[in-house]
PAFI-994617 format. One record per residue (C-alpha): x, y, z. Coordinates in pm, 1 decimal, always signed. Each point is the difference from the previous one (the first is absolute). Last residue first. Layout:
REM PAFI-994617
X / Y / Z
...
***
This chain:
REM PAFI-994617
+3664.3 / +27.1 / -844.6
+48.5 / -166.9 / -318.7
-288.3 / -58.8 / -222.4
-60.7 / -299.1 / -133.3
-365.0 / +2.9 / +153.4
-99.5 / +306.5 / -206.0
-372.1 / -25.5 / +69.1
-250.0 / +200.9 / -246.1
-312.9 / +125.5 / +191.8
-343.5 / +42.9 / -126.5
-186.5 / +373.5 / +10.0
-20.0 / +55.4 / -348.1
+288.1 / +279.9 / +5.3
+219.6 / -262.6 / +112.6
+158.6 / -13.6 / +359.9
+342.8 / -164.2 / -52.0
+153.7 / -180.7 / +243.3
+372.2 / +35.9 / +229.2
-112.4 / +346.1 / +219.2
+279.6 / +189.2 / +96.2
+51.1 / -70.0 / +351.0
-109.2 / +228.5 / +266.0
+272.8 / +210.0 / +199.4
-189.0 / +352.4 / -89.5
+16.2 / +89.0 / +403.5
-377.6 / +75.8 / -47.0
-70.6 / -321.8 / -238.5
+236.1 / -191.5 / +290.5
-209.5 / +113.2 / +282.9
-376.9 / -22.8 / -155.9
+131.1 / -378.9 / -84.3
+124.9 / -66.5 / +342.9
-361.0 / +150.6 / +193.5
-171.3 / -218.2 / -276.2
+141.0 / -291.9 / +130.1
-59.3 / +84.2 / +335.4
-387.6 / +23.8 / -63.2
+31.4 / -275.8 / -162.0
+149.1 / -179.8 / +275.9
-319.0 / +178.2 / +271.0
-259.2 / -133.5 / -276.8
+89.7 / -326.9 / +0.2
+66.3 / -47.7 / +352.7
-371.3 / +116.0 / +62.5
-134.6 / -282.8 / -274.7
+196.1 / -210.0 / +188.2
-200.1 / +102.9 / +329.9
-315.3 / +19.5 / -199.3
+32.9 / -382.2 / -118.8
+99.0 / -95.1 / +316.5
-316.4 / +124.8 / +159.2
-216.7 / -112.6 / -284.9
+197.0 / -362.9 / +71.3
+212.0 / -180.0 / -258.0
-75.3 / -247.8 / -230.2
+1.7 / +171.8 / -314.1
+343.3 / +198.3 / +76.5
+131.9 / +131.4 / -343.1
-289.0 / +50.6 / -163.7
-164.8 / +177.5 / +306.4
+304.3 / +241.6 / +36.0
-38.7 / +76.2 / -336.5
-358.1 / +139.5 / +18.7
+125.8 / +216.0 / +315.0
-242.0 / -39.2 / +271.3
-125.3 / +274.2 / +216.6
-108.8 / +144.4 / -339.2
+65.6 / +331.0 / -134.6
-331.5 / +238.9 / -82.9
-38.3 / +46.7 / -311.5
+88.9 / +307.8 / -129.9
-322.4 / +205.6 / -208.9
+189.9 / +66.8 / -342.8
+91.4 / +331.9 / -104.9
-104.2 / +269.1 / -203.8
+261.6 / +186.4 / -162.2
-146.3 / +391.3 / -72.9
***
């Protein structure tokens, strides 16, 4: 049986959101961090579309078996 981890819970206040706007208000902090969350949604609504429609790019790196990446910058795309 997989046990899994206890979520936490998600914050009003992306961690990001923070860094990027250190002088700004809680209330405009959660309103960005709202934004945020509603374009990645979207995002993710585009990616799910084109892996169903099977119009994603090949990908251009190299995953190695040890886990690092190998970048092929001279690559043509």
């Amino acid at each position: 049986m997989k046990c899994m981890k206890k979520r936490e819970p998600i914050p009003e206040i992306a961690t990001a959101v923070r860094r990027w706007m250190p002088n700004a208000s809680d209330e405009e902090l959660k309103e960005a961090t709202i934004n945020l969350r509603r374009y990645l949604a979207v995002v993710y609504r585009i990616f799910l579309r084109l892996e169903a429609e099977g119009k994603l790019p090949e990908p251009r790196d190299n995953y190695l078996e040890d886990g690092t990446v190998e970048v092929n910058i001279n690559k043509n795309v």
